[in-house]
GUTI-867608 format. One record per residue (C-alpha): residue in three letters; x, y, z; residue number from 1. Coordinates in steps of 0.2 Angstrom, whole numbers, plus 5000, padded with zeros to 4 digits. Each point is the difference from the previous one (the first is absolute). Last residue first. Layout:
<zados>
<zado residu="ALA" east="X" north="Y" up="Z" num="NUM"/>
...
</zados>
This chain:
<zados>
<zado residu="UNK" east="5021" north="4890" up="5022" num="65"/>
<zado residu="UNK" east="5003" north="5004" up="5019" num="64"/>
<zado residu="UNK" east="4983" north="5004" up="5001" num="63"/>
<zado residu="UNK" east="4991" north="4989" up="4992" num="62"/>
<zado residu="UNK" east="5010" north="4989" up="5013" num="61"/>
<zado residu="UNK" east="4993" north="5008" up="5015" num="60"/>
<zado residu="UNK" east="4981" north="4994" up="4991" num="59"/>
<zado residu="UNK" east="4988" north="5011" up="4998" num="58"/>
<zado residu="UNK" east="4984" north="5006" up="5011" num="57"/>
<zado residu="UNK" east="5008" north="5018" up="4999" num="56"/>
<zado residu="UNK" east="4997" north="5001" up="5019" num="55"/>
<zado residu="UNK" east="5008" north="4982" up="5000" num="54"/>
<zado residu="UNK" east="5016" north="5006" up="4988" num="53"/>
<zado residu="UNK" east="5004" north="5016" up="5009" num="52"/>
<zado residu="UNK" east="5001" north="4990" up="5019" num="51"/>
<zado residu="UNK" east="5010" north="4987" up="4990" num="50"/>
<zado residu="UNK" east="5011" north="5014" up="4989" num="49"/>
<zado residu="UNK" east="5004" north="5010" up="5018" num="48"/>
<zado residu="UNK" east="5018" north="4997" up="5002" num="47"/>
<zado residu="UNK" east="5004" north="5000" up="4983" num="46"/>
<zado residu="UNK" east="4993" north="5015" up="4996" num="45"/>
<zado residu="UNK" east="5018" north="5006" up="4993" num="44"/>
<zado residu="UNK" east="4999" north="5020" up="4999" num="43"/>
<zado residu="UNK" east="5006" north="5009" up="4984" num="42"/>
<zado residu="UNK" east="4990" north="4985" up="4988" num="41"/>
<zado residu="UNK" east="4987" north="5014" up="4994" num="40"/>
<zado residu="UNK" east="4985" north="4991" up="5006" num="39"/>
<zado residu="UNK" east="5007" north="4998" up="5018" num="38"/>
<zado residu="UNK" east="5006" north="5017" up="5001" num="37"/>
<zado residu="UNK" east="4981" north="5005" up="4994" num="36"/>
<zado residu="UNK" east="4994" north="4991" up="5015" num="35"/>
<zado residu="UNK" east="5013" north="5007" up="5010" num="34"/>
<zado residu="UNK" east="4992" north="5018" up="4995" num="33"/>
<zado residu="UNK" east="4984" north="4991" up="5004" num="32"/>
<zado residu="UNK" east="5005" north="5001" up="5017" num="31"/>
<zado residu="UNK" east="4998" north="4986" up="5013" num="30"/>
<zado residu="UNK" east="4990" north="4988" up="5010" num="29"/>
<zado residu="UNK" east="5000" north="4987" up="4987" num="28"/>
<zado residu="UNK" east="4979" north="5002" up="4997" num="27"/>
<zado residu="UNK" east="5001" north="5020" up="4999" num="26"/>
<zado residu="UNK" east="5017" north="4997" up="4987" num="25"/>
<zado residu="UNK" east="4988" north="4990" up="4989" num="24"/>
<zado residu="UNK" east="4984" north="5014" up="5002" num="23"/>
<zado residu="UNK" east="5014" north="5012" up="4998" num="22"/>
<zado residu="UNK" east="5007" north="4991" up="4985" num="21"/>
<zado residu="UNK" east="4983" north="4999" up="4991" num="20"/>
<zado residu="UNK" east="4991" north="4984" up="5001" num="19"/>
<zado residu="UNK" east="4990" north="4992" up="4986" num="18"/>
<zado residu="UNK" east="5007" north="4982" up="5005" num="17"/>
<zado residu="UNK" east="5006" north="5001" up="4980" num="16"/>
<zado residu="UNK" east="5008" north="5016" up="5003" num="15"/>
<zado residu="UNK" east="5008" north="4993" up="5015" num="14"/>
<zado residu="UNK" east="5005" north="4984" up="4991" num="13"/>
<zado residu="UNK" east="5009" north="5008" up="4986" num="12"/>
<zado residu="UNK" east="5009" north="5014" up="5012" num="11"/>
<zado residu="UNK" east="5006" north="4986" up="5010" num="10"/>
<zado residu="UNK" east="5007" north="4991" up="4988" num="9"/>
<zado residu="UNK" east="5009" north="5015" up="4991" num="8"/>
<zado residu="UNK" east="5008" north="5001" up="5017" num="7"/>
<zado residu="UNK" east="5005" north="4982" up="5001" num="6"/>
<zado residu="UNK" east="5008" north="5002" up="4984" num="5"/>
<zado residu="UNK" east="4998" north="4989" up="4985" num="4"/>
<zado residu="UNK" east="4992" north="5015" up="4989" num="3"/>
<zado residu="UNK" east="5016" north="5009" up="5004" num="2"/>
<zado residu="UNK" east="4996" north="5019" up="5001" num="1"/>
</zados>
């Protein structure tokens, strides 16, 4: 996995929020199977990287890398 990826981002600040991907995916209103698409770069979150970065409490450009 790129370590500058959006996905590995996500993973880092999840993990650091202490949330699972189902507690994450609960919060979005969607799967955690999306969540782990996120994390693996095969779907683009792109559309939801605000609404990810304020319940992960980081910045939308942490994100991005």
């Amino acid at each position: 996995m790129d370590k500058n990826s959006i996905g590995h981002n996500i993973r880092i600040a999840r993990t650091v929020a202490g949330l699972s991907q189902r507690e994450l995916a609960d919060k979005l209103g969607i799967t955690w199977e999306m969540i782990s698409r996120y994390e693996t770069n095969k779907v683009s979150p792109l559309g939801r990287v605000i609404k990810i970065a304020k319940i992960l409490n980081v910045p939308a450009t942490f994100l991005l890398g």
